[in-house]
Backbone as CSV, one residue per row, in Angstrom:
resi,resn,N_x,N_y,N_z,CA_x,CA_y,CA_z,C_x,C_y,C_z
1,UNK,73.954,151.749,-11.557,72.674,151.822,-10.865,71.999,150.454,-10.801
2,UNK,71.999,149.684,-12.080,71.579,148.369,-12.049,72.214,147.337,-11.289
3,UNK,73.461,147.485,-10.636,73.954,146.820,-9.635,73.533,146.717,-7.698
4,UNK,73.574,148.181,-8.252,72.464,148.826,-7.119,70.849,148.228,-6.685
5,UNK,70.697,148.038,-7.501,69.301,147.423,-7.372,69.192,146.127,-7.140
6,UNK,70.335,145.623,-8.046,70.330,143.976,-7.843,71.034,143.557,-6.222
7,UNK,71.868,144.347,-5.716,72.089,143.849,-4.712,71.196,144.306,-3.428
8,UNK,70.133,146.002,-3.749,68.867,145.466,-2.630,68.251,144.521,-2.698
9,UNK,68.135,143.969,-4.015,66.636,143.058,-4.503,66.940,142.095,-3.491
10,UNK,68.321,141.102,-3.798,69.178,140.199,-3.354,69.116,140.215,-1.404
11,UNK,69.272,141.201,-1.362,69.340,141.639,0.269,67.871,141.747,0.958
12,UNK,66.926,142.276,0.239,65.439,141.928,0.863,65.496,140.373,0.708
13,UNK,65.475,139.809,-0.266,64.660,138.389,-0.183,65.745,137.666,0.642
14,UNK,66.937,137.973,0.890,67.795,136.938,1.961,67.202,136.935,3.086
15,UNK,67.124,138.807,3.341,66.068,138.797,4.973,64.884,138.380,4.750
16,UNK,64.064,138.059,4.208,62.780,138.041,3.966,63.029,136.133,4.031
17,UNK,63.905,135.152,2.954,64.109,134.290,3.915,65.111,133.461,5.154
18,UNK,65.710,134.498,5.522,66.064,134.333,7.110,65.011,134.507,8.148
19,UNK,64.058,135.897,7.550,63.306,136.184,8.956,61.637,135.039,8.772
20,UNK,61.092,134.860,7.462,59.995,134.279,7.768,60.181,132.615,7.333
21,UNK,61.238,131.876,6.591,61.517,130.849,6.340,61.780,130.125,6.938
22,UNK,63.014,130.346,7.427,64.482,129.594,8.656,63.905,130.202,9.400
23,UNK,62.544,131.006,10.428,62.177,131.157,11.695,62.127,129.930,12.545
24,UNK,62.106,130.096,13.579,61.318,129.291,14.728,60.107,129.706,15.291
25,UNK,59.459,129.747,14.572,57.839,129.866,14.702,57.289,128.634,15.414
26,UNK,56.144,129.053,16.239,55.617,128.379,17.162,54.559,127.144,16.505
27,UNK,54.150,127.421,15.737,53.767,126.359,15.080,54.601,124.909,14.028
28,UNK,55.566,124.845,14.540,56.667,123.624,14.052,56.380,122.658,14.800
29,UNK,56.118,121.282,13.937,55.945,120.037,14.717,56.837,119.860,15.315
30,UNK,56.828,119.265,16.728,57.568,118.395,17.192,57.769,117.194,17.886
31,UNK,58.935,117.053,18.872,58.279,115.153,19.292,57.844,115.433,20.522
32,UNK,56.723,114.375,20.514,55.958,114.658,22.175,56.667,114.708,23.195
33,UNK,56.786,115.437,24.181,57.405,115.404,25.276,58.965,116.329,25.095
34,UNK,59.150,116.503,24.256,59.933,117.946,24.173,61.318,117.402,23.211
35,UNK,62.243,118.032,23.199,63.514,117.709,22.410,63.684,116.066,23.206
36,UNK,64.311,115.310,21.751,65.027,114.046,22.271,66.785,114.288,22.416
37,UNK,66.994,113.939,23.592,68.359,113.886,23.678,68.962,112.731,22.379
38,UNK,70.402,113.559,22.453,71.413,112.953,21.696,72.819,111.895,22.067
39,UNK,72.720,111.247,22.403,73.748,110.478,23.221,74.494,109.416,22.966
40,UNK,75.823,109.093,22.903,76.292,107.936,22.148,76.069,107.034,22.881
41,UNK,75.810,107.114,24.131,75.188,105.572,24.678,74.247,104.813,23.853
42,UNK,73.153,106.552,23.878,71.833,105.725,23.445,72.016,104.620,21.665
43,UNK,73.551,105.454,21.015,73.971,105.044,19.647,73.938,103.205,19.881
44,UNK,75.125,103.409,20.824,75.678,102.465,21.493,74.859,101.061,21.638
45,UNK,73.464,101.462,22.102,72.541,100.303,22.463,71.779,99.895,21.308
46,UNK,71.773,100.595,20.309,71.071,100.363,19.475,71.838,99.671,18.190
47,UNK,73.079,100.029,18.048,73.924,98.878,17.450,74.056,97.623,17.910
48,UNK,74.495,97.834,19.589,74.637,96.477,20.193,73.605,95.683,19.951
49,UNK,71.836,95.885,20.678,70.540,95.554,20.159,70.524,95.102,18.788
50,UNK,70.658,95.664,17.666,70.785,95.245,16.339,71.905,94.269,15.947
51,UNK,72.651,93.805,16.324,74.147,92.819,16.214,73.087,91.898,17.130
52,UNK,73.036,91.862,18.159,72.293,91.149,18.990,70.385,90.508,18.553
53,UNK,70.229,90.832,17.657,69.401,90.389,17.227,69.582,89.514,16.235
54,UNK,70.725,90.384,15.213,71.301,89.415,13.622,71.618,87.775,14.675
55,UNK,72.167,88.346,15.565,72.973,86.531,15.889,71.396,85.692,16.281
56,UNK,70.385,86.524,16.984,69.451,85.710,17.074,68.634,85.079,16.540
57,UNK,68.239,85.666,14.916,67.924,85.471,13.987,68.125,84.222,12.787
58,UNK,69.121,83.453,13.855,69.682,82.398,12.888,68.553,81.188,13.143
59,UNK,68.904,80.614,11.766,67.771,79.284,11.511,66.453,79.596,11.205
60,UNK,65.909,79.037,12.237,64.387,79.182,12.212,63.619,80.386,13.565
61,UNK,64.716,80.600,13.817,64.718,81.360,15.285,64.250,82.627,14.702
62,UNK,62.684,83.537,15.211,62.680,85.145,14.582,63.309,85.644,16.188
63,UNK,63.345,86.672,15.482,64.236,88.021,16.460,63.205,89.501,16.882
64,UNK,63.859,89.905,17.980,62.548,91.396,17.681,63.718,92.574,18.012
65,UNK,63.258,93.580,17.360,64.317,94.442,17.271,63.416,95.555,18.621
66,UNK,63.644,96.154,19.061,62.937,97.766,19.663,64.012,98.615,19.841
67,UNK,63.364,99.652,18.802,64.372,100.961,18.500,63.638,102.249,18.712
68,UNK,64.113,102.891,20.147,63.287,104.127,20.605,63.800,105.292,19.919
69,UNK,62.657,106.336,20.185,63.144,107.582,19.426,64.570,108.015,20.332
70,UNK,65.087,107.970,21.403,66.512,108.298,21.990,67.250,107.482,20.808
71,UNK,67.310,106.560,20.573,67.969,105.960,20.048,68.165,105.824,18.257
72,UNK,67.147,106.153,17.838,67.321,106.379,16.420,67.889,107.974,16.072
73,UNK,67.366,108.893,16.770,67.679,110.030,16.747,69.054,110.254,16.898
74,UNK,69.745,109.446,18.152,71.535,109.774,18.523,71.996,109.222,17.416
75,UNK,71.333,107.889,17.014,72.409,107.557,15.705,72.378,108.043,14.634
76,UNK,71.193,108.909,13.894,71.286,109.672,12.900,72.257,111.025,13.415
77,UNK,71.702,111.936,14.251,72.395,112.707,14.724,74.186,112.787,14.661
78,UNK,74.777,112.062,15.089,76.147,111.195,15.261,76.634,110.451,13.856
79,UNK,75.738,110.098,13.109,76.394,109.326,11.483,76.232,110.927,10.845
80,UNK,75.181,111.970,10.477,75.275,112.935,10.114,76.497,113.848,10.265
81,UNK,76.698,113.610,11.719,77.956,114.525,12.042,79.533,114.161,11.901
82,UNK,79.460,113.001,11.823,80.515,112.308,11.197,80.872,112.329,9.776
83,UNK,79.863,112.356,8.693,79.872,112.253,7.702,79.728,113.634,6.828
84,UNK,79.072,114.318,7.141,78.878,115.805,6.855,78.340,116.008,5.531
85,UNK,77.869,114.986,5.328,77.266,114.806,3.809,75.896,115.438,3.876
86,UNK,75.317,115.317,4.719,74.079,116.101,4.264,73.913,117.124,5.156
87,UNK,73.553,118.202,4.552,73.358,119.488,5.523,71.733,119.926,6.062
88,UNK,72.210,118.603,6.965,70.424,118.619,8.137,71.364,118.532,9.388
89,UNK,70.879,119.560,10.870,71.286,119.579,11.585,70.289,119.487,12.585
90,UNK,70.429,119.043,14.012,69.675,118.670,15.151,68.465,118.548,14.715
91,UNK,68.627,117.007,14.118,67.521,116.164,13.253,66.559,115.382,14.609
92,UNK,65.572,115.055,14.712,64.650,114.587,15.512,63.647,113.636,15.172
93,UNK,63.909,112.422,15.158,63.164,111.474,14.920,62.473,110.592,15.810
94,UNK,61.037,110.359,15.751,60.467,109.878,16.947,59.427,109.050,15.671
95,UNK,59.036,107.830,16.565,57.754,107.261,16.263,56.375,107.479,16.743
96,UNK,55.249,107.699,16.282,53.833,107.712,16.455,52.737,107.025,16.018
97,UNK,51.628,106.656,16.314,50.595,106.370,15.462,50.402,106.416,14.190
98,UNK,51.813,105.151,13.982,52.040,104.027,12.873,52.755,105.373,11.342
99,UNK,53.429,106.453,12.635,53.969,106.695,11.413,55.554,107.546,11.943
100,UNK,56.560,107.619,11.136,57.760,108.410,11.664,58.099,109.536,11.197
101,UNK,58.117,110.658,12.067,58.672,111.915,11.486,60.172,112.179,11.826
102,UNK,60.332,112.774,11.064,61.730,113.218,11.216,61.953,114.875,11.237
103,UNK,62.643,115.729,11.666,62.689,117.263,11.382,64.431,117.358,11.879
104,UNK,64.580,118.364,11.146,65.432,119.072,11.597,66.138,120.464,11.022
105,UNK,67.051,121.066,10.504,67.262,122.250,9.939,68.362,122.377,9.175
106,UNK,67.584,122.315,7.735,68.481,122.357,6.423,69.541,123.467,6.275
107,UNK,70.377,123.453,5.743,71.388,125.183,5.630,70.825,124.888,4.269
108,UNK,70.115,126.084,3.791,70.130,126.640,1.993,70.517,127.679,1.989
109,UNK,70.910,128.022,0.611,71.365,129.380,0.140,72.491,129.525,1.097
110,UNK,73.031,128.614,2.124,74.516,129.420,2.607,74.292,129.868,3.728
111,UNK,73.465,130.707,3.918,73.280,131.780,5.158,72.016,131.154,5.832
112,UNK,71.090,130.301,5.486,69.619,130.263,5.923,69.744,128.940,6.588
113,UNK,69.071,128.935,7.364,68.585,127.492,7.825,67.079,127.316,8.121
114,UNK,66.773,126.242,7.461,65.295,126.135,7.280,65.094,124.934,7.578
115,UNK,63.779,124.980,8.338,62.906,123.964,9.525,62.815,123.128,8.209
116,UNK,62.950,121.667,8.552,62.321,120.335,7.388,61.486,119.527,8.555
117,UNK,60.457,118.801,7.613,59.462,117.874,8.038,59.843,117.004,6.485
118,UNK,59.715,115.779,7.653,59.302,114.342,6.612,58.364,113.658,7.148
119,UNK,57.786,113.067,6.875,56.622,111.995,7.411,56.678,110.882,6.858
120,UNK,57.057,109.721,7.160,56.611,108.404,6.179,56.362,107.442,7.252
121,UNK,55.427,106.200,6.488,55.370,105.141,6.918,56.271,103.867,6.785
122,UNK,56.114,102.704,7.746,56.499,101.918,6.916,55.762,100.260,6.844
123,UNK,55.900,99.519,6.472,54.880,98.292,6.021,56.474,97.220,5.590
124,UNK,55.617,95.842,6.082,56.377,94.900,5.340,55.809,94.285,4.240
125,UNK,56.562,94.222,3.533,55.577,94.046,1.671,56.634,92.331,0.900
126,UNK,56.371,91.250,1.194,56.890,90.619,0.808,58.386,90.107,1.942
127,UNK,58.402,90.160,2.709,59.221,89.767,3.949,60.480,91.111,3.882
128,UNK,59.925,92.051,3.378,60.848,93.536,3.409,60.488,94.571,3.731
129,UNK,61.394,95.339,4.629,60.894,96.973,4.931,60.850,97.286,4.413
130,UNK,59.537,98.040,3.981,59.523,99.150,2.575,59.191,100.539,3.592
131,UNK,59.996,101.761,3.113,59.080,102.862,3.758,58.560,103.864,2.751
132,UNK,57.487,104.806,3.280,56.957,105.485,2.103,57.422,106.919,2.558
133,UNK,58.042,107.733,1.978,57.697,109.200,2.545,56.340,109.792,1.767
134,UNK,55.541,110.254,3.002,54.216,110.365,2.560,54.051,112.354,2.375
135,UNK,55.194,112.597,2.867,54.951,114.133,2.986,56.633,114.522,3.245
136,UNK,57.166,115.602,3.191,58.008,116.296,3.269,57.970,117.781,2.779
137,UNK,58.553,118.707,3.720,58.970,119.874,4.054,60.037,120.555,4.207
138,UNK,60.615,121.562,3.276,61.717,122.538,3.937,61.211,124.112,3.912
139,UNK,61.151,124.644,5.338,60.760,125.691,5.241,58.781,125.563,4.919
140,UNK,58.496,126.705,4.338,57.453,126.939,3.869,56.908,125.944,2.629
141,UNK,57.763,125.430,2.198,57.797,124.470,0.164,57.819,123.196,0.813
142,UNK,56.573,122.610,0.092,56.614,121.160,0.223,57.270,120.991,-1.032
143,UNK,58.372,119.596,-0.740,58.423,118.898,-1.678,58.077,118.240,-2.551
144,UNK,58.448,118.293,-4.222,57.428,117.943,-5.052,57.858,116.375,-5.094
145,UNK,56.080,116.513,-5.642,55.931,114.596,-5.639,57.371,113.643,-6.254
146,UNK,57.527,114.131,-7.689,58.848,113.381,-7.737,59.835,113.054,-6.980
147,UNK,60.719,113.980,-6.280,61.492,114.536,-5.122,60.840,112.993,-3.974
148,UNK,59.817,113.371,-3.483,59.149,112.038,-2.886,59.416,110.743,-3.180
149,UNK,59.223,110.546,-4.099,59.248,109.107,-4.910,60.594,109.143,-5.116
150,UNK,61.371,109.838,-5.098,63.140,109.364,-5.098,63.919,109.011,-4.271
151,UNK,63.239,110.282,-3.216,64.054,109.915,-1.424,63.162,108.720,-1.045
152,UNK,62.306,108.072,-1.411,61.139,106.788,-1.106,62.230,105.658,-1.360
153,UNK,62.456,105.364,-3.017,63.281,104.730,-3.492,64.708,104.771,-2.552
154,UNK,65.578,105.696,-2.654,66.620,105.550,-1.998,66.663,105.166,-0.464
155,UNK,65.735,105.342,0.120,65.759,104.816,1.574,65.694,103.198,1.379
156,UNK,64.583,102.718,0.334,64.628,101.539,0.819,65.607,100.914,-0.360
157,UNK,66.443,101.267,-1.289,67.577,100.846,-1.484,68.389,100.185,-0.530
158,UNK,68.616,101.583,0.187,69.624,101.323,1.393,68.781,100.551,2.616
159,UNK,67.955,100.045,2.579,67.555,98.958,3.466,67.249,97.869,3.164
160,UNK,67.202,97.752,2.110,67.534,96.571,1.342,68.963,95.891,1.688
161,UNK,70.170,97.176,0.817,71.245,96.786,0.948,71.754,96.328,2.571
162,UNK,71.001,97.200,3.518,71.385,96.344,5.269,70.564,95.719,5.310
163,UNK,69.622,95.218,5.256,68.694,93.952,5.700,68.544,92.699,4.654
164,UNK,69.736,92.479,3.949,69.362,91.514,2.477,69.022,90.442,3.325
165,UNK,70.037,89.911,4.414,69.811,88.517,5.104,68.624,88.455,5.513
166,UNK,67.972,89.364,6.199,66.502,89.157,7.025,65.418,89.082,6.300
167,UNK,64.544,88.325,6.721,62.842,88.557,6.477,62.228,89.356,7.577
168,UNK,61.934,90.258,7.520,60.679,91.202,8.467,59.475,90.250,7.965
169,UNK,58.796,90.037,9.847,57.782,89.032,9.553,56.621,90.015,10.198
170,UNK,56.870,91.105,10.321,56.506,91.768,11.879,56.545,93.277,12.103
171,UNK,56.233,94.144,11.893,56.172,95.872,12.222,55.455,96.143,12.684
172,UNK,55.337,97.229,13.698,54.597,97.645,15.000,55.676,99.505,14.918
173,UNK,54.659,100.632,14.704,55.027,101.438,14.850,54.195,102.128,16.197
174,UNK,54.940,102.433,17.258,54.279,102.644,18.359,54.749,104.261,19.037
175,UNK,53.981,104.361,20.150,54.637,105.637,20.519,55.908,105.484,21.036
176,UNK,56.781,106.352,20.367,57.673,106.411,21.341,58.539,105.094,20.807
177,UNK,58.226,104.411,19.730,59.143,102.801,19.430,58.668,102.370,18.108
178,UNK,59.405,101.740,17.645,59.155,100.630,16.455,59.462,99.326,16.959
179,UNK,58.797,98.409,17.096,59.179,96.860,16.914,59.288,96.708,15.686
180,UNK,60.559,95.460,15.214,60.543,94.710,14.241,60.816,93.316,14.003
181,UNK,60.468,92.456,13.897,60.525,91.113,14.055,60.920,90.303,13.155
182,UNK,61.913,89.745,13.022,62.288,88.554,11.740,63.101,87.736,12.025
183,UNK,63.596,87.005,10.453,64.542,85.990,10.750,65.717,86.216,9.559
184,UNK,66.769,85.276,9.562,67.478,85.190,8.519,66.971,84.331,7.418
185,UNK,66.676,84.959,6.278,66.676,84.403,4.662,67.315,83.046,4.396
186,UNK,66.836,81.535,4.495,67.357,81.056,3.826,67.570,80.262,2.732
């Protein structure tokens, strides 16, 4: 009988979060102007753009980067799906009024997929991108502050580790774009 029970218990709260968790409820942020396409062109230009800046960057010469939401979005989208390491799917990243969100839909528990929000900024602090995640979301549960301060840290690890050569002299978070402006370290 006690098996019995444990596997309704188990079976309400799966539906309970499939149907009100992992919904698509009308109130989910999103990016202005509707879904951003995904496209390896758009990948395409934004590597080339970024190679094309490192070479410009030499000496005393600064560089400016502009990386649109088409374009940050296909390349997360496309390294995600390649890599399969993290289980976020048709992720959406756009820039706004000096700040970047990101969303897209976590698989938990196996069966569920649940809406995520991140929000962070970012600032140059000493001739380096630093970014902050100022908020994050899966589902209904914000993430706790620690959790914050770790994925904070690890982002700008890893931008550290790609940008060691550069100085960021320069950030501009705009609609629809980020400028970034620098040079090579020497």
């Amino acid at each position: 009988m006690s098996k019995h029970i444990f596997f309704v218990i188990m079976l309400l709260l799966l539906t309970t979060l499939a149907c009100g968790f992992g919904g698509n409820g009308n109130d989910q942020i999103g990016p202005p102007g509707g879904t951003i396409p995904v496209s390896q062109e758009a990948t395409d230009r934004l590597k080339q753009n970024f190679n094309q800046a490192l070479q410009e960057a030499s000496g005393n010469h600064t560089s400016q980067l502009r990386v649109t939401n088409e374009e940050i979005t296909s390349l997360v989208a496309i390294e995600l799906t390649k890599t399969g390491q993290i289980p976020l799917t048709d992720p959406q990243i756009w820039f706004t009024a000096g700040r970047i969100y990101i969303t897209g839909k976590v698989k938990a528990f196996g069966l569920v997929n649940l809406d995520s929000l991140i929000v962070a900024t970012a600032i140059v602090d000493d001739g380096r991108l630093v970014v902050e995640v100022q908020a994050a979301q899966m589902g209904p549960f914000d993430f706790p502050d620690q959790l914050l301060q770790s994925t904070t840290e690890t982002i700008n690890e890893t931008l550290a580790g790609i940008l060691i050569d550069l100085e960021i002299t320069q950030l501009e978070i705009l609609e629809g774009e980020m400028f970034v402006v620098g040079m090579r370290r020497t």
